[in-house]
C-alpha positions as CSV (number, residue, x, y, z in Angstrom):
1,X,84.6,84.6,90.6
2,X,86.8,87.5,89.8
3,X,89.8,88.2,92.7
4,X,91.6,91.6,93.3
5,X,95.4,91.8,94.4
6,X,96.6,94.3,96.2
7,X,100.5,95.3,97.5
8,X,101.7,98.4,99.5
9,X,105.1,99.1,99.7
10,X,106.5,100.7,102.8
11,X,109.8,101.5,104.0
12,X,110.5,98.4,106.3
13,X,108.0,95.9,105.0
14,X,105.7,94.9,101.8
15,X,102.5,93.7,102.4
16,X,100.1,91.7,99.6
17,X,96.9,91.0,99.9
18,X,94.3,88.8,97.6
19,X,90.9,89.7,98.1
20,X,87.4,88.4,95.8
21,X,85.1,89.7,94.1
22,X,82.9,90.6,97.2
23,X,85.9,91.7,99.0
24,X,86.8,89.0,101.4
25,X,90.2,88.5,102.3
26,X,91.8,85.2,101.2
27,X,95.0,85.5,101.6
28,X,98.1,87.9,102.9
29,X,101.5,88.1,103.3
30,X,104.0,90.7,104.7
31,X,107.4,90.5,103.8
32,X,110.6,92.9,103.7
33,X,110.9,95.7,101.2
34,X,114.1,95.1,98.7
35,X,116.3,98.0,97.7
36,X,114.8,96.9,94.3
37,X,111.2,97.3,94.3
38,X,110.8,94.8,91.8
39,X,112.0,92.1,93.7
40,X,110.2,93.2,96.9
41,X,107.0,93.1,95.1
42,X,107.6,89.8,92.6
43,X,108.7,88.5,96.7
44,X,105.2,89.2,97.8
45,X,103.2,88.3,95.1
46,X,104.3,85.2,94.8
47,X,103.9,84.1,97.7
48,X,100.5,85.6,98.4
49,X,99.5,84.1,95.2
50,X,100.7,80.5,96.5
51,X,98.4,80.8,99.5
52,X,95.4,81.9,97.8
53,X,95.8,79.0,95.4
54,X,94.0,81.6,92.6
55,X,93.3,81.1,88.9
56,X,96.0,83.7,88.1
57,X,93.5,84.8,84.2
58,X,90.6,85.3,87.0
59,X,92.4,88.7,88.3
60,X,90.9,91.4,86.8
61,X,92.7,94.2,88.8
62,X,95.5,94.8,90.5
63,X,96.7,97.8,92.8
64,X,99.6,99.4,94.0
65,X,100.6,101.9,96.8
66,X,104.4,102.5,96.9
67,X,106.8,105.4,98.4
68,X,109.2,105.4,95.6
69,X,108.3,109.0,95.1
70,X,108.5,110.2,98.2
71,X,112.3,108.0,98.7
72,X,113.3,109.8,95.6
73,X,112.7,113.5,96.8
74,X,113.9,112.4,100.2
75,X,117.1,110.9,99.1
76,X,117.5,113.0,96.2
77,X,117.9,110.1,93.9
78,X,116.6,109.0,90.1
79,X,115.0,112.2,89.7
80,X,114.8,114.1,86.2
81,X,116.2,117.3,84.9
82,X,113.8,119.8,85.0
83,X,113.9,123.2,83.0
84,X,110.9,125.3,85.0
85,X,109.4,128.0,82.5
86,X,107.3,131.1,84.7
87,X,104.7,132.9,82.4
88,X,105.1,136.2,84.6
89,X,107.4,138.6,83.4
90,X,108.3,141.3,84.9
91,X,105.8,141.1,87.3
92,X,107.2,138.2,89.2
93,X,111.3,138.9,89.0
94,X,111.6,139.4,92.7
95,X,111.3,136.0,93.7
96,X,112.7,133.6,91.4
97,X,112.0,129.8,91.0
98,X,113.5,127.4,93.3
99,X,114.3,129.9,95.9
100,X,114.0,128.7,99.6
101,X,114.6,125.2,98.0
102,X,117.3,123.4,99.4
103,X,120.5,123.7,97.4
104,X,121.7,119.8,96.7
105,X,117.9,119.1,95.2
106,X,117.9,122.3,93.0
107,X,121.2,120.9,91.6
108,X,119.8,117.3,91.1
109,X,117.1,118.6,89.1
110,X,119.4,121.2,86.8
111,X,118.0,124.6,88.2
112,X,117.4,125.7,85.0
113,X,114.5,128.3,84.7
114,X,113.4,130.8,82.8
115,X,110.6,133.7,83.6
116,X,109.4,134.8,80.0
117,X,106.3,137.0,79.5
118,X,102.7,135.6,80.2
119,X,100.9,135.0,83.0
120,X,97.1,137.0,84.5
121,X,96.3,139.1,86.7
122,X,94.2,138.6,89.8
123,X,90.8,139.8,88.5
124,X,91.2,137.5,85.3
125,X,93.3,140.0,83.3
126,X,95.9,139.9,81.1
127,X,99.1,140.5,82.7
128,X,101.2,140.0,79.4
129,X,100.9,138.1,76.3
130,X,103.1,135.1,75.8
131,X,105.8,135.3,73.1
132,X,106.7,132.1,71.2
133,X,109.8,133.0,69.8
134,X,110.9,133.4,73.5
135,X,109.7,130.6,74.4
136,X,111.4,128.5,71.8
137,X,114.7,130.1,71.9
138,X,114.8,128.8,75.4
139,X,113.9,125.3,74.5
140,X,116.5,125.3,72.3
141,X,118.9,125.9,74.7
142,X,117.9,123.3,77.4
143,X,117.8,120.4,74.5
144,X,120.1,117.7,75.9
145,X,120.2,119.4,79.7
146,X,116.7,118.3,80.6
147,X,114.3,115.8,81.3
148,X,111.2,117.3,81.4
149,X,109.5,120.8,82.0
150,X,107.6,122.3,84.4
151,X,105.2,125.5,83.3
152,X,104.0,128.1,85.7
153,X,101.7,130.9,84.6
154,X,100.7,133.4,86.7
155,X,96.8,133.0,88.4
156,X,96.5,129.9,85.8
157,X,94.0,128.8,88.1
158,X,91.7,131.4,86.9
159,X,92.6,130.6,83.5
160,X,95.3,128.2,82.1
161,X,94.9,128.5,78.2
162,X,98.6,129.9,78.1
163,X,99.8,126.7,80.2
164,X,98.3,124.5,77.3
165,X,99.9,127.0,75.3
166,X,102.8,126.5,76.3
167,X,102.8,122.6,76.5
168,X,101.8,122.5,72.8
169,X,105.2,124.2,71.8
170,X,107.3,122.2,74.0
171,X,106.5,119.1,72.3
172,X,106.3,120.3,69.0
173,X,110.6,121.9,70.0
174,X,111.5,119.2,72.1
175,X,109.4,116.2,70.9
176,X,106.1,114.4,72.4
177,X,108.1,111.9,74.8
178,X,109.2,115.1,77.1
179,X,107.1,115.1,80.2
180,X,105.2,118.3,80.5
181,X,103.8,119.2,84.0
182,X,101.2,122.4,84.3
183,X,100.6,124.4,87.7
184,X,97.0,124.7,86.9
185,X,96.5,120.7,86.8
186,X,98.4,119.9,90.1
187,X,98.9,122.9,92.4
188,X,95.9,125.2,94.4
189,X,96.2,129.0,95.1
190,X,99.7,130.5,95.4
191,X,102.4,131.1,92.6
192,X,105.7,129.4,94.6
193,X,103.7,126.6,96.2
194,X,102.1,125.9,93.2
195,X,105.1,126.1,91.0
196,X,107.3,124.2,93.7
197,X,104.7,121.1,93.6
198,X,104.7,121.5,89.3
199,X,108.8,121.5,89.6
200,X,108.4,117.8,91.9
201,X,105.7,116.5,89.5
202,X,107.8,116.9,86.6
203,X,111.6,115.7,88.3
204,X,109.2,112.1,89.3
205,X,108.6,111.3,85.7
206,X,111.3,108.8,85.4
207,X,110.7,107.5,89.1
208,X,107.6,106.4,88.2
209,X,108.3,105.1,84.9
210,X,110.8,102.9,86.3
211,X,108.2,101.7,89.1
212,X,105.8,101.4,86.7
213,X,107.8,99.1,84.6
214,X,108.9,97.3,87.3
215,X,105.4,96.5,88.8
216,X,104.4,95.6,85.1
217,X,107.8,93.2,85.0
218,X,106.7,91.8,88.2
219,X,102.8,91.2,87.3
220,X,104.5,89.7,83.6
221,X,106.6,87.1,85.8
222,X,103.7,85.7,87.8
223,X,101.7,84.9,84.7
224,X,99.6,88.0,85.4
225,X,98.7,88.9,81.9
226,X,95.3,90.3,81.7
227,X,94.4,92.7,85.0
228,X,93.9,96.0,85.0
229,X,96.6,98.0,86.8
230,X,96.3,101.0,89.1
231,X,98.3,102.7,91.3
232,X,96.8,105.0,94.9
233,X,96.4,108.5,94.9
234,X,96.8,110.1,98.7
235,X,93.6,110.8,98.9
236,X,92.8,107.5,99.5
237,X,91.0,106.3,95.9
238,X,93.2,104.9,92.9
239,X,94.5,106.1,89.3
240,X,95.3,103.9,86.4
241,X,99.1,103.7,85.2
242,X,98.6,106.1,82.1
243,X,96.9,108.8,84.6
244,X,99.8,108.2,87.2
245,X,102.7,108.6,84.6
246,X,101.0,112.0,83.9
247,X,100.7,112.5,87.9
248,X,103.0,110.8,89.2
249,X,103.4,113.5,92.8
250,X,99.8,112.1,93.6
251,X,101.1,109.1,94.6
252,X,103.0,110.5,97.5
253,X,102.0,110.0,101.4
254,X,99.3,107.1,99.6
255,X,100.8,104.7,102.1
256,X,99.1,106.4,105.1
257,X,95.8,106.9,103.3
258,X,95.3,103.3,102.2
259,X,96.2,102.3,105.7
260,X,93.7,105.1,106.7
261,X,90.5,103.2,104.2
262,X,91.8,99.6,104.9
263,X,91.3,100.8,109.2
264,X,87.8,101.9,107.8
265,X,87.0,99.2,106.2
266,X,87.9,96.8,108.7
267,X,86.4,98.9,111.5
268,X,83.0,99.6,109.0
269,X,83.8,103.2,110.5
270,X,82.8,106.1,108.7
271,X,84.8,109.1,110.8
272,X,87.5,108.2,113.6
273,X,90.9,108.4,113.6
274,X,93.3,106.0,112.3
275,X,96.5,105.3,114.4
276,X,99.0,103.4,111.5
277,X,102.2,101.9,113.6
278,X,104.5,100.4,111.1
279,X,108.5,99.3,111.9
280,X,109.8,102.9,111.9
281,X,107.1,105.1,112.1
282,X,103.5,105.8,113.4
283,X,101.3,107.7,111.0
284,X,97.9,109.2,112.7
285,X,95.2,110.8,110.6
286,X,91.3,111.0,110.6
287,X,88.8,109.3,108.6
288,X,85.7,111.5,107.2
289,X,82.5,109.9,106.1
290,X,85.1,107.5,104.7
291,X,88.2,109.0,103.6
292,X,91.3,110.8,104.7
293,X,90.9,114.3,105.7
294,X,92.8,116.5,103.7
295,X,95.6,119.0,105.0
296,X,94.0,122.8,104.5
297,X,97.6,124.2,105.0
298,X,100.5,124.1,102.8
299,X,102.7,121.2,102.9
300,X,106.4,120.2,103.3
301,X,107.7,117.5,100.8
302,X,111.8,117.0,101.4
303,X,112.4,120.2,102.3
304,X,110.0,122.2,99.6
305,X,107.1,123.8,100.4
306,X,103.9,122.9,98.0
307,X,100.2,123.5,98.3
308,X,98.6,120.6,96.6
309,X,96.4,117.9,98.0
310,X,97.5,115.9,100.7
311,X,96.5,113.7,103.5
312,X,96.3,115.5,107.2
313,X,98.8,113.1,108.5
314,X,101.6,113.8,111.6
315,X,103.9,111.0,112.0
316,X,106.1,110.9,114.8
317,X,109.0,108.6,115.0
318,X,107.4,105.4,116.9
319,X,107.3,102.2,115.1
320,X,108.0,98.0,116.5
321,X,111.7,98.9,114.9
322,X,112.3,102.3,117.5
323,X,115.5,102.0,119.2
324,X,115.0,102.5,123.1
325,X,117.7,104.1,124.9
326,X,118.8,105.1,128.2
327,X,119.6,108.3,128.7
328,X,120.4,108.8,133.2
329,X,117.2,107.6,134.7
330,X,114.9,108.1,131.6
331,X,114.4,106.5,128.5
332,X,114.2,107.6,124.8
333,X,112.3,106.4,121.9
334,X,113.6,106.6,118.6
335,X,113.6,108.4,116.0
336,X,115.7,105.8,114.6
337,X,115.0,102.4,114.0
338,X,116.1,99.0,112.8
339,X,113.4,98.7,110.2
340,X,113.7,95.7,108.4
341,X,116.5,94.4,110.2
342,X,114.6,93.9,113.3
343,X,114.8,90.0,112.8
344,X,117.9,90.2,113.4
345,X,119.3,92.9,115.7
346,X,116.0,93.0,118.0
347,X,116.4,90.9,121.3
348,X,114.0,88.8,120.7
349,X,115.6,87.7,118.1
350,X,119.0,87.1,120.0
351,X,120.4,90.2,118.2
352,X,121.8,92.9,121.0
353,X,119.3,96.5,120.2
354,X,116.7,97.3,122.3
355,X,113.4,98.0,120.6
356,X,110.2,98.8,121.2
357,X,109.4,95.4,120.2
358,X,111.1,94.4,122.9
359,X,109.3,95.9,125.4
360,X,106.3,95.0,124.5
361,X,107.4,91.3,124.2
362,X,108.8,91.8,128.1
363,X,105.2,93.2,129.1
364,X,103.8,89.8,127.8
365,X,101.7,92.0,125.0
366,X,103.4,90.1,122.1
367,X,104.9,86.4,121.8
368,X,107.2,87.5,118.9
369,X,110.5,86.0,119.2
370,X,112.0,84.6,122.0
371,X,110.8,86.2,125.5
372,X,114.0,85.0,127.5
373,X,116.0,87.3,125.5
374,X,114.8,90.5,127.2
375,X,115.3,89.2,130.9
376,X,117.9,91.5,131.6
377,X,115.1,94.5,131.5
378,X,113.3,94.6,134.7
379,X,109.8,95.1,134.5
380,X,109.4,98.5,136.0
381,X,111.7,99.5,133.6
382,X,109.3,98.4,130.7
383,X,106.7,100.1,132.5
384,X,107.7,103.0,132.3
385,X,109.3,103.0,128.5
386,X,105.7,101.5,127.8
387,X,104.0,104.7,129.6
388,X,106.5,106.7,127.5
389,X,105.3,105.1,124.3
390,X,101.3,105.9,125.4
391,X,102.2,109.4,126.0
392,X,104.1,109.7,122.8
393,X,100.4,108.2,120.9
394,X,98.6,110.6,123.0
395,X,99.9,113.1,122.4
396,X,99.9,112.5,118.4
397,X,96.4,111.7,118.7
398,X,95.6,114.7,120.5
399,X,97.1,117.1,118.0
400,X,94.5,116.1,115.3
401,X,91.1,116.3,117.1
402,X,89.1,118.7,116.4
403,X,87.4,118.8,120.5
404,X,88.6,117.8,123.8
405,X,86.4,115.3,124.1
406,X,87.9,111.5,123.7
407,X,87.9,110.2,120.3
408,X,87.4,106.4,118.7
409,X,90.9,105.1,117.4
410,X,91.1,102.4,114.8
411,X,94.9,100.8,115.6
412,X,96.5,99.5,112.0
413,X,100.0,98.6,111.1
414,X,102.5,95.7,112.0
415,X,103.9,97.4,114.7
416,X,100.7,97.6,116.8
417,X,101.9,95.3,119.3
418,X,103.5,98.0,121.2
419,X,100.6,100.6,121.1
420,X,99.3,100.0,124.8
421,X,95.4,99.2,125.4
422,X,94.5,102.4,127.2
423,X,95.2,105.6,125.8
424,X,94.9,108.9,127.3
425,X,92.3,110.6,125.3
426,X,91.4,107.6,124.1
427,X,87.5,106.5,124.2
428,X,88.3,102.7,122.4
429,X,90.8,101.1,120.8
430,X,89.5,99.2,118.0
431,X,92.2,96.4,116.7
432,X,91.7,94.0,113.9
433,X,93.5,91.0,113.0
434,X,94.0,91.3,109.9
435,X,95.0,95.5,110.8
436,X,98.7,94.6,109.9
437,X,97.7,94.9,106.2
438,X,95.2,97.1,106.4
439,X,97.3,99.3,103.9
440,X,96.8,96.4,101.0
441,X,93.4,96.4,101.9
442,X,92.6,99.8,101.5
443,X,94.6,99.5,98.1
444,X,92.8,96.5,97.2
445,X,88.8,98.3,97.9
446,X,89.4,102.2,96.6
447,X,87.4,103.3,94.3
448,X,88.7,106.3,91.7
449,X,88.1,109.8,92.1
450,X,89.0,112.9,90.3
451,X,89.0,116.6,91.9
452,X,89.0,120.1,90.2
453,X,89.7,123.5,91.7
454,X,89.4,126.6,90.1
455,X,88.3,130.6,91.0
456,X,85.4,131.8,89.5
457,X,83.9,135.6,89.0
458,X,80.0,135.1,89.7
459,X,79.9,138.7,88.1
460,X,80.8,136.5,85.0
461,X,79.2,133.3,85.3
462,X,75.9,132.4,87.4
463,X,77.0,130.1,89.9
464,X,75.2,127.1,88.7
465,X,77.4,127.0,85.7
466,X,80.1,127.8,87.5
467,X,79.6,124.2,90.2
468,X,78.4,122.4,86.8
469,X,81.7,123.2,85.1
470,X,83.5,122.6,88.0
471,X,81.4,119.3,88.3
472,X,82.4,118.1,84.5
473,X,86.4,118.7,84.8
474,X,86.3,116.5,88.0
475,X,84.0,114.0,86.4
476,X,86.2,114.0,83.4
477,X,89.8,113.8,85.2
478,X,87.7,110.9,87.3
479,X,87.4,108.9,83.8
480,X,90.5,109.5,82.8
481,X,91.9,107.9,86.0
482,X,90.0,105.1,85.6
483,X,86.2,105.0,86.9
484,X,83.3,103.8,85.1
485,X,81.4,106.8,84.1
486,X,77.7,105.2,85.3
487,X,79.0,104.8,88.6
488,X,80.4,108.4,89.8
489,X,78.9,110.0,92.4
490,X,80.1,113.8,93.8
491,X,81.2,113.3,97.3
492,X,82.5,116.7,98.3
493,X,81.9,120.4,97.7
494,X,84.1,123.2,98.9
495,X,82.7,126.8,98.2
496,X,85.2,129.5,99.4
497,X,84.5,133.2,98.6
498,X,87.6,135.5,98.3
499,X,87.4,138.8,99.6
500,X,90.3,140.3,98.5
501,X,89.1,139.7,94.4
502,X,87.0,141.3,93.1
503,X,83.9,140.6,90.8
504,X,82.2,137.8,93.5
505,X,85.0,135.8,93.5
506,X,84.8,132.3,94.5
507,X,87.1,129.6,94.7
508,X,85.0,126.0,94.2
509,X,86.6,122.4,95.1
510,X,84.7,119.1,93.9
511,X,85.6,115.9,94.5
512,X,83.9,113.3,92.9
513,X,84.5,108.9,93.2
514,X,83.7,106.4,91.0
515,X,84.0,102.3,90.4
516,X,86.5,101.0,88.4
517,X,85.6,100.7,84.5
């Protein structure tokens, strides 16, 4: 018998999870998140590892989801230095790297950047050839003043041979252990999205190195010795630690997609959305044939607008931590919350905040904490906060179907205990009791994908060859990440054709899964 562990860290609590080889659950634990995430996690593990009463040499993999990533853009902390090179002169002068970007995060991450010559035009063209000597003489100036780089070329998704370029000379100028991040490997279509998500892949380098070594500390302390180690993508499968060093913006908004394949799991639903309540905030996205649906717009990440892959997630600011107010003869609901401090300022917990929590405690829904605490709230008042926190669900849930008609919800998260029983909208409310780690879970039973994008001129390859290449760089990226090759199977194909380009111009997508090796 081989046994799996797997530990999501969110804002308010940490949750661990031991599962076996035929993915039963055996043992769980929630717990607090620590300012240090090693501690948080050595916290859980140990713990969940007492329970289980597991041969620790019988765990062959362990996985972790974590928000350190996002916390760092967020709060503008631990983040490197990163000098931004644009292969797009002069073509591209008008709008210069890190505009629109908020001014305290440029200056975090240096604002340094340089647009040098480089870069293709839209049909596959050259736009300008790049010059090393310019290149090089700017290396030499950022030596000491960076971190890492970031390199943008111009339509590098139609071809990125200068990126690589590129990369090849900043190591051999600045050394192999500076972080190089390319546009063409991370971003989609769309120079300052794409270069804004490069820019954040390349100032998490150190964040995740730290985590990394931290979870590896943390594993090293419990006798753990002999696993295999991955950390979650956001699109729901996982990546092994080399692959997320190299990636590391991946592993942003992961918490909501595990939560969204632990609810499928659980639920042995295929498509349905997931409603994922935790102490602060409620995350809602929808599951299809088994894993999150993807945003098709470009995203916000602290402030900076980026176009690569990420979950189809709103959250609204609804969790068992919301502070309930009142505000004449109404009521508000958060935004802000207690968090992890609910033990002991919630009423239920003789502290003197009124939470959602609360409420539901009042309502007789929950028998967390002491009930006599909340006494002093009448009962139609807790109706009608209650009503108020259906409405808010409903109206969350409403905003990502796709039809009018009423849709299956899958309820996750430790704060479901204030998520009312009937939903407007609603067709059923499916709860599980083991949904308050459904996160860990859906850590613990990913498999590993890999995913390629890229435009291609049928005018200049047949579009056979065109899917097939497309095909091998995902397969390939897949490996990389972790997945046994005998076990990868293609599990989605986007085929877009662009108008505007000329030659038959196609962009293709594939997305392919695997086991892991």
């Amino acid at each position: 018998m081989r046994y799996r562990v797997g530990i999501d860290v969110g804002g308010t609590n940490t949750d661990a999870v031991v599962l076996d080889d035929q993915f039963n659950l055996l043992a769980k634990e929630k717990s607090h998140t620590s300012r240090d995430i090693e501690e948080g996690i050595r916290h859980s593990l140990h713990r969940v590892l007492q329970k289980s009463k597991i041969d620790r040499d019988r765990i062959s993999h362990v996985m972790l989801g974590t928000t350190q990533c996002t916390n760092a853009i967020v709060e503008r902390k631990r983040l490197s230095r990163v000098g931004v090179i644009r292969l797009g002169y002069p073509a591209t002068l008008s709008v210069v790297p890190y505009t629109a970007w908020p001014p305290d995060l440029r200056d975090v991450l240096s604002g340094q950047f340089k647009i040098v010559h480089g870069g293709y035009e839209f049909n596959g063209n050259l736009l300008s050839r790049i010059n090393e000597r310019e290149i090089k003489d700017v290396l030499q100036t950022w030596k000491g003043h960076i971190d890492a780089v970031a390199v943008i070329g111009v339509f590098s998704s139609l071809r990125n041979d200068q990126e690589k370029q590129v990369a090849d000379w900043v190591h051999r100028e600045m050394g192999s252990h500076v972080p190089v991040s390319l546009s063409s490997e991370i971003g989609s279509l769309g120079l300052i999205e794409r270069e804004n998500a490069t820019i954040l892949n390349s100032a998490l380098f150190s964040v995740i190195q730290t985590t990394a070594r931290g979870f590896e500390n943390a594993l090293d302390a419990e006798g753990i010795h002999h696993a295999q180690i991955y950390l979650c993508q956001n699109d729901g499968t996982l990546m092994s630690l080399s692959f997320a060093k190299k990636y590391p913006i991946f592993t942003i908004a992961c918490g909501p997609t595990n939560s969204i394949r632990g609810a499928s799991y659980l639920s042995k639903l295929q498509n349905a959305v997931v409603l994922d309540v935790g102490g602060t905030t409620s995350d809602i996205g929808v599951i299809t044939h088994g894993f999150p649906r993807q945003s098709s717009t470009a995203v916000e990440i602290g402030g900076i607008r980026t176009n690569f892959r990420m979950p189809d997630i709103i959250s609204i600011g609804l969790g068992g931590g919301s502070i309930v107010r009142r505000t004449g003869n109404s009521y508000t609901i958060g935004p802000d919350s207690v968090g992890y401090h609910i033990t002991e300022r919630a009423k239920v917990f003789g502290g003197d905040i009124l939470t959602t929590t609360d409420v539901a405690v009042r309502l007789g829904q929950s028998n967390v904490g002491e009930k006599r605490f909340t006494s002093e709230l009448s009962l139609e008042e807790a109706e009608q906060i209650y009503k108020k926190i259906g409405d808010m669900v409903a109206a969350a849930i409403d905003r990502m179907k796709n039809s009018a008609e009423d849709v299956k919800v899958i309820l996750v998260g430790g704060g479901g205990i204030i998520v009312p029983s009937k939903i407007s909208g609603v067709s059923e409310l499916i709860r599980d009791e083991n949904g308050d780690v459904a996160n860990a879970i859906g850590a613990c039973i990913s498999q590993v994908s890999g995913q390629y994008e890229k435009i291609y001129i049928y005018d200049q390859i047949n579009r056979e060859d065109a899917m097939q290449d497309a095909k091998d760089h995902a397969i390939n990226q897949a490996i990389e990440a972790g997945a046994a090759e005998d076990s990868i199977e293609t599990v989605d194909v986007e085929e877009v054709p662009l108008a505007y380009y000329p030659g038959n111009a196609n962009r293709i997508r594939i997305k392919v899964v695997g086991d892991l090796a």
